[in-house]
FIFI-686891 format. One line per 4 residues: their letters; for each residue x, y, z of N, C-alpha, C. Coordinates in steps of 0.001 Angstrom, whole numbers, padded with zeros to 6 digits. Example, Ala and Ser with C-alpha at 12.3 -4.5 7.8 and 13.67 -1.06 7.14 Angstrom:
// FIFI-686891
AS) 013190/-005690/007800/012300/-004500/007800/013200/-003300/007800 ~ 012850/-002250/007080/013670/-001060/007140/012900/000030/007870
//
This chain:
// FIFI-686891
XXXX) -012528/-015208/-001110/-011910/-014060/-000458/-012109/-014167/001050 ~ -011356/-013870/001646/-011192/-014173/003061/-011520/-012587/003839 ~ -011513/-011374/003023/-012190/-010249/003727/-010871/-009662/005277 ~ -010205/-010451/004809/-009196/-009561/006421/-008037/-008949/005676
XXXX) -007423/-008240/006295/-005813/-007605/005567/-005061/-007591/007126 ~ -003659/-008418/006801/-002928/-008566/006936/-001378/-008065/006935 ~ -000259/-007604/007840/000971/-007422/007328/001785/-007824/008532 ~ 002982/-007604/007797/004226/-007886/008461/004859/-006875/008617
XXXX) 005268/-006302/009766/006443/-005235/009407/007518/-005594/010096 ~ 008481/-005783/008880/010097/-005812/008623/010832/-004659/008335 ~ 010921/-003888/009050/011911/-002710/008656/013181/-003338/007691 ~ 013169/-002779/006442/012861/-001510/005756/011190/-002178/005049
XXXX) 010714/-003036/005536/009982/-003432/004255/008490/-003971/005127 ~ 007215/-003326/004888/006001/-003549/005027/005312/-004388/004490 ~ 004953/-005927/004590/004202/-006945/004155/003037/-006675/003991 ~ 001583/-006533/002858/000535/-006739/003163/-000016/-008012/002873
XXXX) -000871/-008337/002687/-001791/-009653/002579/-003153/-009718/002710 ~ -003552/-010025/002081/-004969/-009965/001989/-006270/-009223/001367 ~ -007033/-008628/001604/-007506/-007557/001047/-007682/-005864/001699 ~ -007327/-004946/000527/-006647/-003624/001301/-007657/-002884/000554
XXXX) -009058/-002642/001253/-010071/-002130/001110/-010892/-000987/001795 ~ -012136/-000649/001695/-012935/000290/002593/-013203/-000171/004175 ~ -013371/-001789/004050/-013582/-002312/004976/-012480/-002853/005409 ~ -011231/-002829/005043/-010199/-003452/005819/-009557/-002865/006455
XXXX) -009329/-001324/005729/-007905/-000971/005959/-008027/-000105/007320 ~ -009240/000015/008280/-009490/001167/009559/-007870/000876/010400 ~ -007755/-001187/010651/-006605/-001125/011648/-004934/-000605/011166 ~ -005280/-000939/009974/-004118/-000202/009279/-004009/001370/009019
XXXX) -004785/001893/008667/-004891/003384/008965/-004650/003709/010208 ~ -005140/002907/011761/-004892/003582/013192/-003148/003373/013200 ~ -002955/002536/012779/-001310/002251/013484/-000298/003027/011779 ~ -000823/003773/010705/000214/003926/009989/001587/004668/010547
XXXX) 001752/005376/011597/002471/006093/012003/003086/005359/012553 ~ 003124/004391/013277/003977/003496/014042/004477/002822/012984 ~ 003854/001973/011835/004103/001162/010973/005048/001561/009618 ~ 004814/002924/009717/005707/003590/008566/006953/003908/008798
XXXX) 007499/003707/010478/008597/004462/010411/009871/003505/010113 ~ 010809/003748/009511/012376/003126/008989/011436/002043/007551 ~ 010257/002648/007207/009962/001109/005700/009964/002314/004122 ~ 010627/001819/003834/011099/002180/002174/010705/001228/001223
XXXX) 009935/000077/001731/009288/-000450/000700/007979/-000964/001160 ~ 006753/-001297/000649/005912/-001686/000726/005203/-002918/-000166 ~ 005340/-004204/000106/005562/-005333/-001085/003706/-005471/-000916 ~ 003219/-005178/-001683/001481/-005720/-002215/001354/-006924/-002737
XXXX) 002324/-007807/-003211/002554/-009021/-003899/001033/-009314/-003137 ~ 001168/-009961/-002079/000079/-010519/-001334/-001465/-010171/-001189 ~ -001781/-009127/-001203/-002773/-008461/-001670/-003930/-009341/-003078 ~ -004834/-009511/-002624/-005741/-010280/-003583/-006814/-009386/-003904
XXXX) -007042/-008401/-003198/-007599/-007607/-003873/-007433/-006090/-003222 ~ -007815/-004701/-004233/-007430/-003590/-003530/-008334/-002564/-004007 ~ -009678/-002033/-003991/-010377/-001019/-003857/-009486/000148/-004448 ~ -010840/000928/-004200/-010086/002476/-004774/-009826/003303/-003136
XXXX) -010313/002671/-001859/-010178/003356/-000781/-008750/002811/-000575 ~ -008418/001342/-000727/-007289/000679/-000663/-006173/001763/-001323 ~ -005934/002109/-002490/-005447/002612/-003033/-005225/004116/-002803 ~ -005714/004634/-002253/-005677/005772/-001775/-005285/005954/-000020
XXXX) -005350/004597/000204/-004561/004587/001508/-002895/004203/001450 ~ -002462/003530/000097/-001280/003325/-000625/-001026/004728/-000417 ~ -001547/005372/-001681/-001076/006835/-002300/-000895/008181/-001083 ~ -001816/007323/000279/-001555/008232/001427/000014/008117/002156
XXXX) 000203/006237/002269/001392/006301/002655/002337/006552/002685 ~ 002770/007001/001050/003867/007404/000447/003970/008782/000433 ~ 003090/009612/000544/002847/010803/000707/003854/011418/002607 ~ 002795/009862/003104/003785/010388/004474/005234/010332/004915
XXXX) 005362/009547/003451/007145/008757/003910/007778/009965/003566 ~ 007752/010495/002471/007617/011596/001545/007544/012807/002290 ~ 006611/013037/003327/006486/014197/003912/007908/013970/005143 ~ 008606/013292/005380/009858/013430/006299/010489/012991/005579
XXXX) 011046/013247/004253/012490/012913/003152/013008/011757/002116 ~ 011671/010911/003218/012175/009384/002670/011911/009203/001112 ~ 011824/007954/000744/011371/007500/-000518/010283/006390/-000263 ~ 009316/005836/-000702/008355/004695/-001121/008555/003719/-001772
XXXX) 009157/002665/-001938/008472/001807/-003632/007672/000922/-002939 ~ 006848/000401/-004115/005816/-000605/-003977/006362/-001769/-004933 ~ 006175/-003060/-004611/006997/-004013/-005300/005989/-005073/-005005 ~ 005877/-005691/-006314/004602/-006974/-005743/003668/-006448/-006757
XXXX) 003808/-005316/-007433/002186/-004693/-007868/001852/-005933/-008775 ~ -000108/-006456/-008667/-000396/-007238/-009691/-000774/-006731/-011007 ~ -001299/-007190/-011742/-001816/-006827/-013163/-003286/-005949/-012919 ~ -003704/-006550/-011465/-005239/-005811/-011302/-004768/-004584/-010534
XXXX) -003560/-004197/-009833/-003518/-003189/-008841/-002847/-002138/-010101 ~ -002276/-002871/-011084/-001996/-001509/-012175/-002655/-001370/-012687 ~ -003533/-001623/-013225/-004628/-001561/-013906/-005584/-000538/-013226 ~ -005631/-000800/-012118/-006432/000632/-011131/-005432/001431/-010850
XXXX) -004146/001385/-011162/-004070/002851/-010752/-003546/003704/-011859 ~ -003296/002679/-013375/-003949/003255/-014344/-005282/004183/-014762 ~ -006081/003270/-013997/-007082/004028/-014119/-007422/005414/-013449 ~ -006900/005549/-012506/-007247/006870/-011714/-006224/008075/-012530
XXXX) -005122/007447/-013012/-004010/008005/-014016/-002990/008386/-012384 ~ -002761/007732/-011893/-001763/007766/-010844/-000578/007337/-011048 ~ 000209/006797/-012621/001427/006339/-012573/002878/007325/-012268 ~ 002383/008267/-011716/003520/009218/-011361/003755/009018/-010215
XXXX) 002669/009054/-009042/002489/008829/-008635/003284/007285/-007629 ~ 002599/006438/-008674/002992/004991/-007523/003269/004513/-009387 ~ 004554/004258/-009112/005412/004148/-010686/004972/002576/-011139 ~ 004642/002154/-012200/004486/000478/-012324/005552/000213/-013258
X) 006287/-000783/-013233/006957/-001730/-014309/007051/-002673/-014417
//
């Protein structure tokens, strides 16, 4: 594990990479407001690993897209990122298929 998180932003679409954790996600939390605006998708494909703070910084983002009209999807989810958010029982939430 390489311990950094990573993205790209491509309007409409937010790249992450890496790991999206307690300890990663501070620079991503300072800039979400800049980083969220015109992205309707958010691809986690890249993501190797994701905490429950990780995940709740997901479940924050969409909340904000959400709070000015937009929509969210997440695309990329792995077998371990559904699996946690199974677990919290969040599939309404951040939808898996």
């Amino acid at each position: 594990m390489n311990g950094a998180l990573s993205w790209e932003h491509q309007p409409p679409r937010l790249i992450l990479r890496g790991e999206l954790d307690r300890e990663t996600l501070l620079p991503l939390w300072n800039q979400r407001r800049t980083l969220m605006n015109q992205i309707t998708v958010i691809d986690v494909g890249g993501l190797e690993r994701v905490d429950s703070a990780g995940l709740a910084m997901l479940v924050h983002l969409r909340a904000q897209v959400e709070q000015y009209g937009g929509t969210l999807a997440l695309t990329g989810i792995t077998d371990r990122l559904s699996t946690l958010i199974a677990l919290y029982n969040l599939q309404d939430i951040i939808p898996v298929n």
